[in-house]
N, C-alpha and C positions, 0 to 999 in steps of 0.2 A: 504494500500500500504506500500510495504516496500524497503525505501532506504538504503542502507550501501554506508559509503563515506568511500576511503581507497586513498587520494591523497599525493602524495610526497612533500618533502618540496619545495619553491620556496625560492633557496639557496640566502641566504643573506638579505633576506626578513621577508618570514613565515615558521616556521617549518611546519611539516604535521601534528601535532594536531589543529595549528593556524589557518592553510589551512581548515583542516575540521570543525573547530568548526564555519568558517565563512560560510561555505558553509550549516552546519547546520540552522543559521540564517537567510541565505539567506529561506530556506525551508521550516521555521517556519514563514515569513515574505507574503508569497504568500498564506498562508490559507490554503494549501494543507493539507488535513488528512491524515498523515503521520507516520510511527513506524521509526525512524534514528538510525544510529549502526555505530559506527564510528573506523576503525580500523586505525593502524600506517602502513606508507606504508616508506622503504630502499632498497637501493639495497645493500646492504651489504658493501659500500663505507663512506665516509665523512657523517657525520649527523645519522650512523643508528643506536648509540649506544644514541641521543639523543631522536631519534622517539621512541625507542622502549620503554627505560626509561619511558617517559612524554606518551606513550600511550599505557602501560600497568605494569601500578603501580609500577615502579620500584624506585630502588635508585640509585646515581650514589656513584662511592668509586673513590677516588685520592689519587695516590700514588705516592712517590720520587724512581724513578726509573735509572738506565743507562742509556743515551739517544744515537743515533745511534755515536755521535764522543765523545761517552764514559764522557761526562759530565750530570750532574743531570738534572732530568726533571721531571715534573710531567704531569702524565699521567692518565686520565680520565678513568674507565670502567664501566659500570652498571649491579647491578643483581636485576633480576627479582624476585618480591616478591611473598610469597608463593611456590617457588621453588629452585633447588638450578642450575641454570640457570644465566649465566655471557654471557655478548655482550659486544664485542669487538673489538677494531678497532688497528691491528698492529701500523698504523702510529703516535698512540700517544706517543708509547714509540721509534718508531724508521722511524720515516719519514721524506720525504726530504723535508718539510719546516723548520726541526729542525737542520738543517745543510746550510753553506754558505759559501761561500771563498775555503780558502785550506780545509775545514773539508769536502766540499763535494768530497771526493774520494770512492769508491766503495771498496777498497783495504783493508780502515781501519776504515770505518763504519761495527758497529755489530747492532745484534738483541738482545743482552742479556737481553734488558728491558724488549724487550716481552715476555722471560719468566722469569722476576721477575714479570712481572703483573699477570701471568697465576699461578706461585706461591702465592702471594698475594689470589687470587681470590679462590686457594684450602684451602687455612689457613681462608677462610671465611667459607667454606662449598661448596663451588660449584663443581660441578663433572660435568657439563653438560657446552660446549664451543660455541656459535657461534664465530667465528675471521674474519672480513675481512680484508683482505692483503696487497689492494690498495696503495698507494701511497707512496713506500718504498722510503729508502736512500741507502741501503744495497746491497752487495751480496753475502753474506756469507750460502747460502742454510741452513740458519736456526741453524749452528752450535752455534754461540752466544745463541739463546735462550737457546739448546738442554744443553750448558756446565751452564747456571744458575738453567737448571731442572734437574741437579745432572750428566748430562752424561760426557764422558772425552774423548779428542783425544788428540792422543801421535804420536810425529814424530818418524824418523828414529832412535832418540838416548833415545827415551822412556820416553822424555822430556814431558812434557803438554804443549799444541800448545796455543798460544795467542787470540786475540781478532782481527774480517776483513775477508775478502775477502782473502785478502794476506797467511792466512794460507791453504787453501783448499788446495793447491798442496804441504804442508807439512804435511800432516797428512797423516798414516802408518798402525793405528791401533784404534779403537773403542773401549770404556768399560763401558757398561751401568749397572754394577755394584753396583754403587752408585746413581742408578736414584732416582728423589723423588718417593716412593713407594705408593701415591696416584694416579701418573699418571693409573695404571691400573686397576681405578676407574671411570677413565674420558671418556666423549666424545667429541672429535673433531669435529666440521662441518665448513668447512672454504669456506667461499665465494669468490669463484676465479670465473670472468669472463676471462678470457685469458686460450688458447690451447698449448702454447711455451712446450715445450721438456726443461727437464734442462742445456745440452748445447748443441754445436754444431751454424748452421748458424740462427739457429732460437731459439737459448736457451734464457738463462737470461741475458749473458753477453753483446750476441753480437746486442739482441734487446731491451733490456733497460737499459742495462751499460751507454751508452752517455748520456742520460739525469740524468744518478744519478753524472757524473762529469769522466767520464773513456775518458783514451785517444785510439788509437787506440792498443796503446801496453798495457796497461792497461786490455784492451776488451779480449786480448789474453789470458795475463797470466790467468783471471779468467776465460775462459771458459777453460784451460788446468786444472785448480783448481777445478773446477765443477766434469769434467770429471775423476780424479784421485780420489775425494770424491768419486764420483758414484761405483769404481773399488775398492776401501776398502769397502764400505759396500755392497757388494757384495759380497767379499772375506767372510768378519766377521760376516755379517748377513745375507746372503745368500738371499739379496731381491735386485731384477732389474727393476726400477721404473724409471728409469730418463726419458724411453721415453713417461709415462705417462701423456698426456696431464694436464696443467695445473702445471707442476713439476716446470717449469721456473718461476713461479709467485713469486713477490715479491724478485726477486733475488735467487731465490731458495729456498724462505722459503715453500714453495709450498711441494715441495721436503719434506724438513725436517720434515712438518706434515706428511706426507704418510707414512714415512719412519718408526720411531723417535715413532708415538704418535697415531698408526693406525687410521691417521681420513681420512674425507672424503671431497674432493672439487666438489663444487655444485653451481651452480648459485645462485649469492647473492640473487636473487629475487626467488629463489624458498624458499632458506629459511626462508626469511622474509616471504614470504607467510605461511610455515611452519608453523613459531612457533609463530605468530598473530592467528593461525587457521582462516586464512578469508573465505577458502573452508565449513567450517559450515557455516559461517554467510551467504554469496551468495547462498546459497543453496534452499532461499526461496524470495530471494529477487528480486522485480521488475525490480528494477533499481540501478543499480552502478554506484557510479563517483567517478571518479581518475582525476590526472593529473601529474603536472609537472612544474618546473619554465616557463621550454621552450619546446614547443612542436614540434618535426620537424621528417625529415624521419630517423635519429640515433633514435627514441623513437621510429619507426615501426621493429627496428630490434632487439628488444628483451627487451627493459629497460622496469622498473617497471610497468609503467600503461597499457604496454601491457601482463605483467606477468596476473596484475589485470583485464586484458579484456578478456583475453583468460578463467579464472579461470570463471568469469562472464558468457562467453557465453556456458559454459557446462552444465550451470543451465537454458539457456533459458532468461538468464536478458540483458534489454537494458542497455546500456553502454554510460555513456556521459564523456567526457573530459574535465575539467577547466583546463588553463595555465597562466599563466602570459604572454607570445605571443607567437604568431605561423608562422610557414616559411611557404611557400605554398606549400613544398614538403611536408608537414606533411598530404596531405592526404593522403600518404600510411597508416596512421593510422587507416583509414576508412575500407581497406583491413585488418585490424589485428583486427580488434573486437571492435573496438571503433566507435559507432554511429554516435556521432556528437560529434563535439570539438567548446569550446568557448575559446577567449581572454578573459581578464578580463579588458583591456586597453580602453576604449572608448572616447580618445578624445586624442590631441595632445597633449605630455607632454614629460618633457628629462629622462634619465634612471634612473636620481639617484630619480625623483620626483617619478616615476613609481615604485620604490623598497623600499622609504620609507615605515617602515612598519604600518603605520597606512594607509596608501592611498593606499597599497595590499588590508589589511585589508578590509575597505570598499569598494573597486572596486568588490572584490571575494564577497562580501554577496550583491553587487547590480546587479550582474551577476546573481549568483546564483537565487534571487529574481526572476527576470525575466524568467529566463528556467524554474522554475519551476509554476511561473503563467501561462506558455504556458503548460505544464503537466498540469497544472491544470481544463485548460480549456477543454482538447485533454479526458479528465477521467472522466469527470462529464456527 
């Protein structure tokens, strides 16, 4: 019999190698005669430049970058060894926990660090990009990256435009010129879950402007800014992408890879899927188990363990679910390809005792244990 375990982290707890390595234990504890294949499971959000790292030989690299209110930060990426392959998460160079008070304005947060990280990463060798986008502070459609990867925008008086949000409806004219001449070496793949347009009543400004710290006038001028961006490189590069689903992501940094760096936005979970190749491993395998911190019906609508179930059941493999707990709406989950779901919680106990990680740890391999002495029993 052949299990592959591919579960997501239980955030704050177990990463998804810790998650599987217990649930490996749990499988070797029931007797079962077994072949285990354990893959890293992200959705291209928070934590998937450390699944991917710690579960498939990577290293991580830290770098002093620009951080979105233009002071120093340091920011995490990891490349994959044996290739020249970088995972990356926008929000470490430019996300809104790295901003607070008056810095969190939309106006005059940039993204320049994200591409000094993406610079960094080609001065290592890497020409191959996952980025996830998630958790921005910004809304500068990527400009800030685009002026540290050598491009230039000039206003009305042929000036070079600044750093924010605030300049988008000051810019005039485009000159990629001077871009770093690696980029057209490179490949993009940027993990956007969101469909927004880059502006308008469903762009970036006016649907995630207020949580990066925009007032209603605020909201304005940058989707007027967005729109004026989209109208110059249109003018100068003759490409009309803004109604591009996914453009609005990240404040328009969405935008600026499509545009800027021909890449491509993809569901984070497809490409973790991707570039784990877990579609060979499932290929022969009995049974798969995924999961999740929290299992409920948001996890029937497309997140990871059901990327991992759907991939599962085109092979014919049963599908089981570990969580850390479960809602009772979560048996939509049962409709999307997952067989059966476990808690791993068995007995009363408060959150923080429940998330301690030694007491995941064990809950998930005495979980495990037990589902699979019932395989065990159900195969003999």
């Amino acid at each position: 019999m052949k299990i592959v375990i591919s579960i997501d982290s239980l955030k704050g707890s177990l990463s998804s190698i810790e998650a599987a390595n217990a649930i490996k234990k749990g499988i070797e504890n029931s007797k079962l005669d077994a072949q285990v294949e354990i893959k890293p499971l992200a959705d291209g959000g928070e934590g998937t430049v450390d699944a991917l790292v710690e579960g498939m030989d990577g290293k991580r690299k830290v770098v002093e970058v620009c951080g979105p209110a233009t002071k120093k930060v340091k920011a995490t990426y990891g490349i994959l060894n044996n290739s020249n392959t970088t995972i990356m998460e926008m929000a470490q160079a430019a996300g809104i926990t790295q901003v607070s008070g008056d810095e969190k304005n939309p106006l005059t947060t940039t993204t320049y660090g994200v591409g000094e990280m993406i610079k960094d990463a080609i001065d290592e060798g890497c020409r191959n990009f996952v980025m996830g986008i998630g958790g921005s502070a910004t809304n500068d459609a990527g400009v800030g990256m685009l002026q540290a990867l050598g491009f230039k925008f000039y206003d009305e008086n042929d000036e070079i435009v600044g750093l924010g949000g605030q300049v988008l409806n000051k810019i005039k004219k485009i000159d990629a010129s001077e871009k770093l001449k690696e980029l057209d070496e490179c490949n993009f793949k940027i993990a956007c879950d969101v469909n927004n347009p880059l502006f308008g009543e469903n762009g970036a400004a006016h649907i995630f402007g207020p949580q990066k710290g925009a007032t209603p006038e605020i909201v304005e001028e940058l989707d007027k800014g967005l729109k004026n961006f989209a109208e110059v490189v249109k003018k100068d590069l003759g490409k009309d992408l803004a109604e591009t689903p996914g453009a609005g992501a990240a404040g328009g940094l969405g935008y600026g890879f499509l545009v800027f760096l021909n890449s491509k936005l993809e569901s984070g979970v497809k490409i973790i899927l991707d570039e784990t190749k877990l579609e060979e491993s499932v290929k022969d395998a009995d049974i798969v188990v995924t999961g999740e911190g929290r299992l409920d019906n948001q996890t029937a609508m497309g997140k990871a363990p059901i990327g991992v179930a759907k991939l599962a059941k085109k092979y014919g493999a049963k599908v089981i679910a570990i969580a850390g707990c479960l809602t009772d709406d979560a048996v939509a989950c049962n409709d999307e390809g997952i067989d059966a779901f476990f808690a791993i919680v068995n007995k009363a106990t408060t959150l923080e005792e429940a998330m301690e990680r030694g007491n995941s740890e064990k809950n998930m391999i005495n979980t495990a244990t037990q589902i699979f002495n019932l395989v065990r029993v159900f195969s003999q």
